[in-house]
SEDRENZA-229928 format. One line per 10 residues: number of its first residue (from 1); their letters; for each residue x, y, z of C-alpha. Coordinates in steps of 0.1 Angstrom, whole numbers, plus 2048, in hexadecimal, padded with zeros to 3 digits. Layout:
NUM	A	X,Y,Z; ...
% end
This chain:
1	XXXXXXXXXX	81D,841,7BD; 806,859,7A8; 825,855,78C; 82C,835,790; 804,82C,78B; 806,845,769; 828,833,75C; 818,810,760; 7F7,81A,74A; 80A,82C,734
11	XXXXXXXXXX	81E,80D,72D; 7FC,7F4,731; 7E3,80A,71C; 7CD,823,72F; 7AD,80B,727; 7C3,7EC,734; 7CA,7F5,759; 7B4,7E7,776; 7B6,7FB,799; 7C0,7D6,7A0
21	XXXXXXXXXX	7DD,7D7,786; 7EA,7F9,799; 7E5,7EA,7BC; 7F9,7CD,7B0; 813,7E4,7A1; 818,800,7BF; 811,7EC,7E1; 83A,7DF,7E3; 849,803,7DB; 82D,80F,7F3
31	XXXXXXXXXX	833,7F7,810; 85B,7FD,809; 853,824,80C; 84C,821,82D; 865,81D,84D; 868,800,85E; 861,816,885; 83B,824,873; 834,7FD,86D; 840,7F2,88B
41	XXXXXXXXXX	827,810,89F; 80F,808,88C; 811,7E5,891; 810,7EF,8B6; 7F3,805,8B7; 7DF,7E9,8A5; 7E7,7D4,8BF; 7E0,7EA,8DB; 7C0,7EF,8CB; 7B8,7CC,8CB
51	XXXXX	7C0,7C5,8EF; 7AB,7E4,8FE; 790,7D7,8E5; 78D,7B4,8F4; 787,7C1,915
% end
């Protein structure tokens, strides 16, 4: 990710790059880097959460 952010405002212009630009940029290779089984826990702990949070 760190190279990927460097390549883009390298290309942009150092002074023409928002964090928002980056974000932009790096969230599908970011989301893609992760497996499918991690999501799906996590998905499941959030909802467990949220169950034993109602109570």
């Amino acid at each position: 990710m760190k190279a990927l952010c460097r390549a883009y405002s390298r290309k942009k212009g150092r002074n023409n790059v928002t964090v928002d630009d980056l974000i932009h940029v790096i969230t599908p290779k970011g989301r893609a880097a992760v497996p499918d089984s991690i999501k799906a826990e996590l998905l499941q702990r959030i909802r467990s959460f949220l169950v034993a949070a109602a109570l």
